[in-house]
C-alpha positions, -999 to 999 in steps of 0.1 A, spaced: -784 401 -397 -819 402 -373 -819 427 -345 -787 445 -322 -772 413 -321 -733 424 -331 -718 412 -360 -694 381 -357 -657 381 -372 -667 359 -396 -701 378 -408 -678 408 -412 -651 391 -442 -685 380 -457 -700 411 -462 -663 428 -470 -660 398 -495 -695 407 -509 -693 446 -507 -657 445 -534 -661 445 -571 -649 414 -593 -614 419 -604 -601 402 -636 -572 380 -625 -537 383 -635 -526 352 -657 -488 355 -648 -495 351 -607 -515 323 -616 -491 308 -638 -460 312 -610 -479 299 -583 -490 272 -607 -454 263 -615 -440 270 -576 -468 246 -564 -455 219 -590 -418 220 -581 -430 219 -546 -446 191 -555 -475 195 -525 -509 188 -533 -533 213 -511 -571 213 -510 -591 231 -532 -600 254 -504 -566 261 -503 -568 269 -536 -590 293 -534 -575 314 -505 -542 313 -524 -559 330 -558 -577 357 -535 -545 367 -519 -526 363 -552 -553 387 -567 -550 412 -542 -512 416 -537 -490 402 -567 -456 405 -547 -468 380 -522 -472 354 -545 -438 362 -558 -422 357 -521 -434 325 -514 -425 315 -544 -388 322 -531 -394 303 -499 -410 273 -516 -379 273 -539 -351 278 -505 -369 252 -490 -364 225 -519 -326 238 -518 -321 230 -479 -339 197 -485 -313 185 -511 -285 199 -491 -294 172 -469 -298 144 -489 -267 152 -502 -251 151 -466 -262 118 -454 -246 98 -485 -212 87 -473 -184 99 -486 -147 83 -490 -123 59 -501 -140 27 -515 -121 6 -497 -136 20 -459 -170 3 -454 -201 24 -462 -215 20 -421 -181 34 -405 -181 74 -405 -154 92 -424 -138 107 -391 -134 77 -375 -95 66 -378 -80 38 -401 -59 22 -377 -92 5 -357 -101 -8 -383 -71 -34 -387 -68 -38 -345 -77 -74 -357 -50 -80 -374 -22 -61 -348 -36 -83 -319 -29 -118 -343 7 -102 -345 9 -94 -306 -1 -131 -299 20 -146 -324 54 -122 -312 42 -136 -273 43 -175 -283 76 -168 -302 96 -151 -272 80 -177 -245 94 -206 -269 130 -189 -273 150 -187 -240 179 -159 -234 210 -172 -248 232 -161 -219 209 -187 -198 211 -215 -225 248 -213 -226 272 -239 -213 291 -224 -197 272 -205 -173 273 -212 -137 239 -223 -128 242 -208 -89 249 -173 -114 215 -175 -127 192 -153 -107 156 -136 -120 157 -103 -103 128 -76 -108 132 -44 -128 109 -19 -122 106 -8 -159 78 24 -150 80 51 -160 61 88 -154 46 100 -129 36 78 -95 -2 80 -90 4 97 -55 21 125 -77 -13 129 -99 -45 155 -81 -72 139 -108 -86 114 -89 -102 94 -125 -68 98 -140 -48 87 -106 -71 54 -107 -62 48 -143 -23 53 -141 -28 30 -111 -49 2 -130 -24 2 -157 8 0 -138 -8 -32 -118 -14 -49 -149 22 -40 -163 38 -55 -133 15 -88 -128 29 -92 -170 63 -90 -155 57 -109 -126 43 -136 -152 72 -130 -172 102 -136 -151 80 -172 -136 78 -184 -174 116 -174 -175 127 -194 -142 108 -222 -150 125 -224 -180 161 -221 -167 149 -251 -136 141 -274 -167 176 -263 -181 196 -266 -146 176 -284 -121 175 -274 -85 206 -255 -92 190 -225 -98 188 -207 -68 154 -193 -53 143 -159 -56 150 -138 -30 118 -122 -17 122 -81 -7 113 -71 26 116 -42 46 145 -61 66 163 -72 32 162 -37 19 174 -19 49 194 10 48 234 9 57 244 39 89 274 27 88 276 13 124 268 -26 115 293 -50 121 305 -85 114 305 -119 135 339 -124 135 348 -85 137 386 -84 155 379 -46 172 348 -59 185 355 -88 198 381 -69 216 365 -45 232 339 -76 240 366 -86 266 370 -55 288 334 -38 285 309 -38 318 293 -69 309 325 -90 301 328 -105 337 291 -123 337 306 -142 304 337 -154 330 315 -170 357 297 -141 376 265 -151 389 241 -121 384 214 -108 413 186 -86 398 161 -65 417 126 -56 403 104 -28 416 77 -6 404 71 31 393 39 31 420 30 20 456 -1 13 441 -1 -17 412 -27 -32 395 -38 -70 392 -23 -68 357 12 -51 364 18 -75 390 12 -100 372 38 -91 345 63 -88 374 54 -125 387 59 -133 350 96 -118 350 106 -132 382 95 -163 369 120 -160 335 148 -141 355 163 -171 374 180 -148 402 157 -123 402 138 -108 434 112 -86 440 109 -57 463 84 -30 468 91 3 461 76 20 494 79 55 480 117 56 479 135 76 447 153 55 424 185 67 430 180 60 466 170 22 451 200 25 428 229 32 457 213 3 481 206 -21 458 248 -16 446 254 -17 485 240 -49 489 254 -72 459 226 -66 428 240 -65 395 211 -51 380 173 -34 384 146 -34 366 118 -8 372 85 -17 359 65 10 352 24 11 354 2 33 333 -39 28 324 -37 -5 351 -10 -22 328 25 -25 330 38 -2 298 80 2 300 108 -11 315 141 8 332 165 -13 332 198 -6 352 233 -22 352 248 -18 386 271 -4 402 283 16 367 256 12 343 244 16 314 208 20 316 182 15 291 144 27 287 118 1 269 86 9 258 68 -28 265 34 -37 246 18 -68 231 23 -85 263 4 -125 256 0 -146 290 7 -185 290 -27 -190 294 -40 -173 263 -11 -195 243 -23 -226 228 -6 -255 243 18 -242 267 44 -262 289 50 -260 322 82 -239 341 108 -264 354 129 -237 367 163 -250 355 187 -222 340 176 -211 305 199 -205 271 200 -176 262 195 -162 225 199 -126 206 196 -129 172 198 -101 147 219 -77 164 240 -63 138 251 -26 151 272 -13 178 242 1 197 225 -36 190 253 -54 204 254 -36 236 216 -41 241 218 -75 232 246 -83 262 228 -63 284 195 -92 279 222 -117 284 238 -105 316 205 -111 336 208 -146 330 236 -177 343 261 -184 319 260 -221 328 224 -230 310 209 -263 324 206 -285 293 186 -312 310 154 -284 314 161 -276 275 145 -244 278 153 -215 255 148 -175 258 152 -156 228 153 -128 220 150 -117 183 157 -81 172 136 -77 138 131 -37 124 143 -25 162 115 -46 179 127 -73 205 104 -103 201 103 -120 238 98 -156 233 103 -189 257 106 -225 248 117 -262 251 126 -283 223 133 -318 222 155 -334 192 130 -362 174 156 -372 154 189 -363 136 172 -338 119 142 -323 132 132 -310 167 101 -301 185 94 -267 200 69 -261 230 62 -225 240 65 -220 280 54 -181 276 46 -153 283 54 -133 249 58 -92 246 77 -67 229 104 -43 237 112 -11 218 144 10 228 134 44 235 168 55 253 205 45 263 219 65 287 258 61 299 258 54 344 229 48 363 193 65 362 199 100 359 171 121 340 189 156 342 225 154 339 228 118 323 250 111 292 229 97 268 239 73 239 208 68 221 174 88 222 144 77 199 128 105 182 96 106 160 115 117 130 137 91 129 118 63 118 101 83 88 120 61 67 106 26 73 140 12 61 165 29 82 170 6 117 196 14 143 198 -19 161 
């Protein structure tokens, strides 16, 4: 130490070190950090050595408490080893944890058993359908919806929802399999006798209202004979008059009318020149027309029809859309203008049947088979389909349809008893938004 330079930390533990008197060690703190440091089994340096003698000198309890920790230390260490050996029956593999179930293990196995059970029922066939005495025409595969739980609509958990889902397709493409392994068994039993499935559709499934009725219904038929169309199907000749909602029309709405005059043998065309309809309705019964037809326009198209039986009614309301012109209609033929047949297919209620001889009034009774033109018009799910054709027979068995056009639809938004009347009419049918929630339920 040379001049007022200040003493470093180091300088200072010297000169404490140097300034203490030698103290006589004690053998036993040597001794028990001698045995601690061998069941520890570390080997330190000798300056380590050293420092641990100095401190064991100077306070013997230390010694004593590390001793301790040396010796919990050595006892956490073999906890451990002790842990990581496996542990369990001898016949579980040493590499598969003890919580992991016994049953993966042999999934092996149960899948041989699944595949073995599978070949074994697709070999055997039911008896009922190996039996003699069956009638083959009997023998129908019909689906069975075998699910059970909830629906994944009925589920919030959008992960779960998707799984329900995934695994309720998969059950029913096994079933669909299923029942094709099982009718292609009974066509190798039977033959062509076996009749085809029948395929669900929204028309096959329809709900009953109680107001269908048969072809060869008696009450019907009779009340056929004496309703307001009945004379038409004795030899009247029919005279329709067409106008328009507007004084106004568009390229597009007159068009359509061209179009209807052009299907409508006897039909004429007059403009409306601002008149109210039941003005139209009382003149157009004054001079000899059996029927009108109103087309109204809306965003420059032609959009519903009111159609009118005169002098009595009834009168119905169409909504009209999907409207295709011959031109946009691959390979159309050409108008001859002979009288048309007439066709309404798929009328099977009350309310049907009256719509359906309503169509057939505005046409001759007395078609012109040398044009062979047909006009149908198909009911399917309370749309009217609108379509025109000619056929020709090539042989005994097959014929050959052309389509003259145009094609659109009709919907039946209101049947109302007399002529037009909007406040104080008598109304048969009215088409509200509730009643087609139910896909299934049709009322014509």
């Amino acid at each position: 130490m040379e001049g007022d330079a200040t003493p470093t930390p180091k300088a200072k533990k010297r000169v404490s070190l140097a300034m203490k008197p030698e103290i006589i060690p004690n053998t036993k703190t040597q001794s028990s950090t001698s045995t601690a440091k061998r069941i520890s089994g570390s080997a330190e340096a000798p300056a380590k050595k050293s420092k641990s003698t100095d401190s064991a000198t100077a306070d013997p309890t230390a010694t004593t408490s590390k001793a301790k920790k040396a010796k919990g230390k050595q006892a956490k260490g073999k906890k451990k080893n002790k842990a990581k050996k496996p542990t369990g029956p001898k016949d579980i593999p040493l590499h598969v944890p003890d919580d992991t179930p016994q049953e993966s293990l042999f999934a092996s196995k149960r899948k041989k058993q699944k595949k073995k059970a599978k070949k074994e029922k697709e070999e055997t066939l039911d008896p009922a359908a190996l039996a003699s005495d069956i009638d083959p025409a009997q023998l129908q595969v019909d689906y069975v919806d075998n699910r059970r739980g909830p629906r994944p609509g009925e589920i919030a958990n959008k992960l779960r929802r998707k799984e329900l889902y995934k695994s309720q397709k998969h059950q029913k493409e096994k079933d669909k399999k299923a029942r094709r392994r099982q009718r292609d068994m009974l066509e190798k039993q039977y033959g062509d006798a076996v009749p085809k499935p029948k395929p669900k559709t929204i028309e096959s499934m329809r709900v009953s209202d109680g107001t269908e009725i048969a072809a060869d219904d008696e009450e019907v038929l009779g009340d056929e004979r004496s309703d307001e169309f009945a004379s038409y199907f004795l030899g009247k000749t029919s005279k329709v008059l067409v106008t328009l909602s507007t004084n106004r029309p568009f390229q597009r709405t007159l068009k359509f009318v061209e179009e209807l005059i052009n299907i409508i043998p006897s039909a004429t065309y007059r403009k409306r020149n601002g008149f109210p309809l039941k003005t139209i309705v009382e003149q157009a019964s004054a001079r000899g027309y059996t029927a009108l037809i109103v087309v109204n326009q809306n965003m420059r198209r032609a959009e519903s029809l009111v159609m009118s039986h005169l002098p009595s009614g009834p009168t119905a309301h169409f909504k009209l859309s999907s409207v295709v012109w011959p031109k946009d209609i691959h390979g159309t033929a050409k108008d001859t203008g002979h009288f048309p047949e007439v066709l309404t297919t798929n009328f099977n209620t009350r309310l049907g049947k009256q719509v359906s001889r309503m169509f057939q009034s505005l046409f001759p009774q007395h078609p012109e088979f040398t044009g062979r033109s047909v006009v149908t018009f198909h009911c399917q799910r309370d749309f009217i389909f609108f379509r025109r054709h000619r056929y020709i027979f090539r042989d005994t068995k097959r014929v050959g349809l052309q389509e003259i056009g145009p094609q659109f639809t009709l919907k039946l938004q209101s049947l109302q008893r007399g002529t037009f009347d909007t406040k104080y009419g008598d109304y048969e049918f009215v088409a509200k938004a509730d009643m087609y929630v139910d896909r299934k339920k049709m009322y014509l």
